[in-house]
C-alpha positions in Angstrom: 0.0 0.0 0.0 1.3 3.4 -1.4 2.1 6.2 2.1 1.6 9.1 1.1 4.8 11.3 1.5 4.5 14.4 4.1 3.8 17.8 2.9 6.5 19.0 5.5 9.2 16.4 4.4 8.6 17.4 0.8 9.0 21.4 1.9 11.8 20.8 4.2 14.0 19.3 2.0 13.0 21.6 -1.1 13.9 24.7 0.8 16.8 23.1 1.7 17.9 22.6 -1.8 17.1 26.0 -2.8 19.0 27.7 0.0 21.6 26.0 -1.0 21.8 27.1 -4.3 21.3 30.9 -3.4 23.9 30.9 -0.6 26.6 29.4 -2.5 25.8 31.5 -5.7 25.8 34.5 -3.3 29.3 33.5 -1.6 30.5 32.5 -5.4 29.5 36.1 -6.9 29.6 38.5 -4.2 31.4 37.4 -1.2 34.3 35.5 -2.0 35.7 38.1 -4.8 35.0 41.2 -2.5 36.8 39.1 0.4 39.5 38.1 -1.4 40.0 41.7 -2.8 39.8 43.3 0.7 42.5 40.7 1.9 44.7 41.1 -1.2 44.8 45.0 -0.3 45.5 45.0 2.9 48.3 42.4 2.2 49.7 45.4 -0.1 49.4 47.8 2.3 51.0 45.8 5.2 53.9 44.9 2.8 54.1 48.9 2.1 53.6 50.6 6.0 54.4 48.0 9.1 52.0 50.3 11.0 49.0 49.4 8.5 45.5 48.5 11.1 43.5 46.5 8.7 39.3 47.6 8.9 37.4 44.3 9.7 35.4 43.9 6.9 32.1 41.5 7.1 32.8 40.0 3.7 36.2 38.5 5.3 34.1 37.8 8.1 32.0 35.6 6.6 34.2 34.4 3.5 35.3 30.7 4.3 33.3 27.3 4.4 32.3 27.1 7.5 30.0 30.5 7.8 28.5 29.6 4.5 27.3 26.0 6.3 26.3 27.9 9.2 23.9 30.3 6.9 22.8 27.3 5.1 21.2 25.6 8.4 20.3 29.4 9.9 18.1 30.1 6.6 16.9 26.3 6.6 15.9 26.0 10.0 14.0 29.6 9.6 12.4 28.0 6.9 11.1 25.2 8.9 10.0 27.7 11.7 8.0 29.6 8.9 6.5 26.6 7.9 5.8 25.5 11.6 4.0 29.1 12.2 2.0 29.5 9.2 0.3 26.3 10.6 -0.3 27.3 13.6 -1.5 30.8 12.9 -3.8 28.7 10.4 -5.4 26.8 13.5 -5.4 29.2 15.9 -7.4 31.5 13.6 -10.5 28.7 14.0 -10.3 29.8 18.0 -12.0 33.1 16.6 -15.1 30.9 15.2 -17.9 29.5 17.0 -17.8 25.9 15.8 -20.4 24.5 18.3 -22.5 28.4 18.0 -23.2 28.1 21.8 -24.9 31.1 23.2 -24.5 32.3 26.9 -26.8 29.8 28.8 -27.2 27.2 26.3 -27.9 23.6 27.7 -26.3 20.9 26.0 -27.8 17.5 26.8 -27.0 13.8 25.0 -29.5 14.4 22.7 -27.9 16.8 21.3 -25.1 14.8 20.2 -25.9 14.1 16.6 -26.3 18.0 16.0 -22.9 18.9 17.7 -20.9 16.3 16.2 -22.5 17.4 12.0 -21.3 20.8 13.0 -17.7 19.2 13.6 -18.1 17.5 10.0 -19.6 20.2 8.7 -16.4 22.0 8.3 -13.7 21.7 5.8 -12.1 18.4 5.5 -8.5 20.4 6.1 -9.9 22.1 8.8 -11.3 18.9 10.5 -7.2 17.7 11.3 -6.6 20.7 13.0 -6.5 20.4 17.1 -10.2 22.6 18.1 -12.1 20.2 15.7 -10.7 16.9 17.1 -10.6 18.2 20.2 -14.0 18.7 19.9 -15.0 15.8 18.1 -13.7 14.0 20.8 -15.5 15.6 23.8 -18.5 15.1 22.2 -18.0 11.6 21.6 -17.0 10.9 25.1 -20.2 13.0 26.3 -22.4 10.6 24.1 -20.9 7.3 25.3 -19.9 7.9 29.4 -23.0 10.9 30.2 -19.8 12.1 32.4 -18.7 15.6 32.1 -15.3 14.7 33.7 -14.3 12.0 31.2 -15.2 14.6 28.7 -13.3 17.1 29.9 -10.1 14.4 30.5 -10.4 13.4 27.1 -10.2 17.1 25.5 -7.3 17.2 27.9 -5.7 13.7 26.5 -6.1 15.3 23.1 -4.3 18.5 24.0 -1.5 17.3 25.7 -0.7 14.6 23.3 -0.7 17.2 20.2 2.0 19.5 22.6 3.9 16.2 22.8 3.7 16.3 19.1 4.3 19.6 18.5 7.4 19.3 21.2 9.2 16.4 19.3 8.8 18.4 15.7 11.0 20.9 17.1 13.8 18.1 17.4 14.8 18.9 14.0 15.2 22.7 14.2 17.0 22.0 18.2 19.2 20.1 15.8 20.3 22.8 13.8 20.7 24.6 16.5 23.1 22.4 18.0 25.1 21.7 14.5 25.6 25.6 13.9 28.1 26.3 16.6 29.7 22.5 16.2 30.5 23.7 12.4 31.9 26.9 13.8 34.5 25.1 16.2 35.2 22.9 12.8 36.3 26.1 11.9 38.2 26.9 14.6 40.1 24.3 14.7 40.9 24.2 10.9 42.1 27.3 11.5 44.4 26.7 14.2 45.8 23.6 12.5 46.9 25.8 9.5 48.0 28.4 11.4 50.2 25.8 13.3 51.0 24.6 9.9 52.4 27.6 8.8 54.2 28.5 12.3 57.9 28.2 10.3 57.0 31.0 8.4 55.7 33.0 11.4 59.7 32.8 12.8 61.3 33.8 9.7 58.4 36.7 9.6 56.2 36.1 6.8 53.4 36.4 9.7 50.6 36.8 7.1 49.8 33.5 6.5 49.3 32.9 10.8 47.1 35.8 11.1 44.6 34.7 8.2 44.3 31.5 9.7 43.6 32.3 13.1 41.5 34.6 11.0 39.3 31.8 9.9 39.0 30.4 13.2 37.9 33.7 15.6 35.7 34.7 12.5 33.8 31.0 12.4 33.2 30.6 15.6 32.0 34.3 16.1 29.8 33.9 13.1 28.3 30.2 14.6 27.6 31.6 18.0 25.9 35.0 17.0 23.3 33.0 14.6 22.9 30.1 17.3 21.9 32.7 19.7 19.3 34.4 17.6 18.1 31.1 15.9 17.4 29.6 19.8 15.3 32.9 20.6 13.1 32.6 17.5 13.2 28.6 17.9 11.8 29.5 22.1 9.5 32.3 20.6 7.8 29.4 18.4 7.4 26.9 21.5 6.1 29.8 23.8 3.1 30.1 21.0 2.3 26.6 20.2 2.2 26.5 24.2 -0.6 29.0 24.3 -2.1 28.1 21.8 -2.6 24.6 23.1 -4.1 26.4 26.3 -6.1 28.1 24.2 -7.6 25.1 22.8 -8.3 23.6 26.1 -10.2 27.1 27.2 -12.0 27.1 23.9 -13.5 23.5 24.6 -14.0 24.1 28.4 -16.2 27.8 27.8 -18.0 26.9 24.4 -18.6 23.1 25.5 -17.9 21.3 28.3 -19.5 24.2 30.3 -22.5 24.0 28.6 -22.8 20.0 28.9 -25.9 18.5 31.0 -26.9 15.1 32.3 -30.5 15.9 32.3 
C-alpha cells in the first residue's frame, strides 16, 4: 500500500535545496571576490607601512566554508520555523469561530449529540485535522458514550497534551540545527588553528601573514556560529512559547464553548 509522502518532508528538503543554491551563488559572486579583494589589499598595504591597522570587513568575516554551512542551516531552520508558524497561525485563527454556536446559557444534553458532532463534520475536510475540531469531536463523543462531564473534559485534555507532545518532538529537528551551527563553527576553529600551526615556520622567519589569516578563519567562524545560534534559539523558544498558548487556548476554547454548557438531564 502506497504512504503518502509528508507535505513537510517534501517542503523541508526543497527549501533546503534551494537555500543552497542561493547561498553558494551568493558567496561565489559577491562574497568571496570582495573578500579576497579586501584581503589582497590590505596584504599590499601591510607589505608597504608596518603600522598598517587592517578595517574588519564583514565579507572576510564571513568568506570561508564554515560561515557559509552555518547560513545554510540558519536560513533552513528559519524556513522550517515559517513553515511551523504559518500552521499554527492557520489553527489558531479557528479559535476566533464558534464551531459548536453556543450562546450564553445554552444547555447541551445527550441528545444533542448528533447535532454537535454534524457541526464538527460540517467543516472543511482540512480544517477537521486541525487540534479545536478533534478536540472537539472527541468531547463530544465521550459526552455521548460515558454521560460524564469529567471524562469529557479528560479526554479534551488527552487530546491536548498529546498534540504538545507532538508539537514538542517536531522541534527536534530545528534543536538540531541549533546544535550543528556552533559545532560547524569550532570545525572552523580548529581548521584554523591547525593551518595556522602549519604555517608556524614561516611566522619565525616573519612572513606572519599566512598565521594571522588563519587564526582569522577560526575567531571569524566561531564568532559567526555563535551569534546566529543565539538568535536562531530565541526565535526557535519564541515558536514553542506560542504553540504553548495556543494549546491552552484550545483547552479554554473547549471548556467555555462546551464542556461548560454540557448536562446530564
Amino acid at each position: 500500500m502506497n504512504k503518502k509522502i509528508p507535505t513537510e518532508l517534501i517542503y523541508q528538503l526543497f527549501s533546503l535545496l534551494i537555500i543552497i543554491i542561493v547561498v553558494h551563488a551568493a558567496y561565489v559572486v559577491v562574497i568571496r571576490p570582495n573578500a579576497d579583494a579586501i584581503l589582497e589589499y590590505q596584504a599590499e598595504q601591510i607589505a608597504q607601512n608596518k603600522d598598517f591597522v587592517p578595517e574588519k570587513s564583514v565579507y572576510v568575516l564571513v568568506r570561508d566554508f564554515e560561515q557559509e554551512a552555518c547560513f545554510i542551516l540558519m536560513f533552513w531552520a528559519l524556513a522550517i520555523i515559517a513553515f511551523k508558524l504559518a500552521r499554527i497561525l492557520k489553527e489558531r485563527s479557528l479559535l476566533d469561530s464558534d464551531v459548536i454556536q453556543a450562546t450564553e446559557g445554552l444547555k447541551i444534553l445527550p441528545q444533542d449529540v448528533k447535532d454537535l458532532t454534524r457541526k464538527v463534520q460540517s467543516m472543511p475536510q482540512e480544517q477537521q485535522n486541525f487540534l479545536l475540531p478533534r478536540a472537539l469531536q472527541t468531547s463530544i463523543e465521550r459526552f455521548n458514550s460515558s454521560r460524564n462531564i469529567q471524562d469529557v473534559s479528560q479526554a479534551m485534555q488527552t487530546v491536548c497534551e498529546s498534540e504538545y507532545e507532538r508539537l514538542e518532538s517536531e522541534l527536534s529537528i530545528i534543536r538540531y540545527i541549533a546544535w550543528a551551527i556552533p559545532s560547524v563553527g569550532f570545525l572552523g576553529t580548529v581548521r584554523g588553528i591547525g593551518d595556522a600551526l602549519g604555517q608556524a615556520h614561516k611566522a619565525v622567519e616573519g612572513d606572519i601573514i599566512g598565521v594571522t589569516e588563519s587564526l582569522g578563519v577560526a575567531f571569524n567562524s566561531t564568532f559567526i556560529a555563535l551569534c546566529i545560534s543565539i538568535v536562531l534559539m530565541f526565535i526557535v523558544h519564541q515558536l514553542q512559547l506560542m504553540q504553548e498558548r495556543f494549546v491552552f487556548d484550545t483547552q479554554e476554547y473547549c471548556n467555555r464553548k462546551l464542556i461548560r454548557h454540557l448536562q446530564i438531564e
